[in-house]
Structure formats: C-alpha cells, structure tokens
C-alpha positions in Angstrom: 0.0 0.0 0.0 1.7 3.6 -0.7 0.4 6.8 0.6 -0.1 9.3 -2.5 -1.7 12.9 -2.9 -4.9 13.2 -4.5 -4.8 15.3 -7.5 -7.6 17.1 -7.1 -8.1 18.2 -3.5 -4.3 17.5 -2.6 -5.4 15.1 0.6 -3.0 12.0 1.3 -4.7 9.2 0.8 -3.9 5.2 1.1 -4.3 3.0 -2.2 -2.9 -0.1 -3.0 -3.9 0.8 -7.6 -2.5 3.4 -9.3 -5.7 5.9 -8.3 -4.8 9.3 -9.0 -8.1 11.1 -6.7 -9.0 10.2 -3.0 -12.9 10.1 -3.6 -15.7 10.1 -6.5 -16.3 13.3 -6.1 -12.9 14.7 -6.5 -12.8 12.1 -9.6 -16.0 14.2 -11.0 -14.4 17.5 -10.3 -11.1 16.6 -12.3 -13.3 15.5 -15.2 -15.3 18.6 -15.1 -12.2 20.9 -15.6 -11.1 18.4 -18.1 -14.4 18.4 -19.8 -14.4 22.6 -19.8 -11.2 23.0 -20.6 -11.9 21.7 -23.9 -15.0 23.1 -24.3 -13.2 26.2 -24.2 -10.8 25.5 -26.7 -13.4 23.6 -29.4 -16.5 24.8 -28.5 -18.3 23.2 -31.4 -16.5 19.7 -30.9 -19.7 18.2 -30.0 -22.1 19.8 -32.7 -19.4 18.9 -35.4 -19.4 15.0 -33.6 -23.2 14.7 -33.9 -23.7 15.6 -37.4 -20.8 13.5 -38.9 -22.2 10.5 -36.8 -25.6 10.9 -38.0 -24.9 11.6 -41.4 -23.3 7.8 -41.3 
C-alpha cells in the first residue's frame, strides 16, 4: 500500500492501484475541468461529432 496525494483536493490518501483522486467526487471535479477546458478550446467539438455521426 503507498500513501499518494490526491490530484484534485491534494489530501494523502492510502491505495494499493494506481488511483490518481482520494474520492468520486474529487474524480468528477477533475473530469469537469477536463471536460471545460476543452469546451473552451473547441466549442463546437460536439455539434461537429453529432452531425458527422448521424450523417453515417
């Protein structure tokens, strides 16, 4: 078992995997960020997704 800092809220936490957050909520905060980061940098990612996967 090793003793790591959670990447999120910065806690030291036990785990005995390679888990990177402490809890599933810091897990959902990291993928928010994530997830508006690049919303910010594509912001029509999405709309362009949808359309090419209908039109298949």
């Amino acid at each position: 078992m090793s003793v790591i800092r959670c990447k999120t809220c910065k806690k030291l936490f036990n785990t005995t995997k390679q888990e990177r957050y402490c809890s599933k909520e810091c897990r959902k905060e990291a993928r928010k960020k994530v997830r508006k980061k690049l919303e910010t940098k594509n912001p029509e990612y999405m709309k362009n997704y949808m359309r090419e996967y209908r039109e298949k």
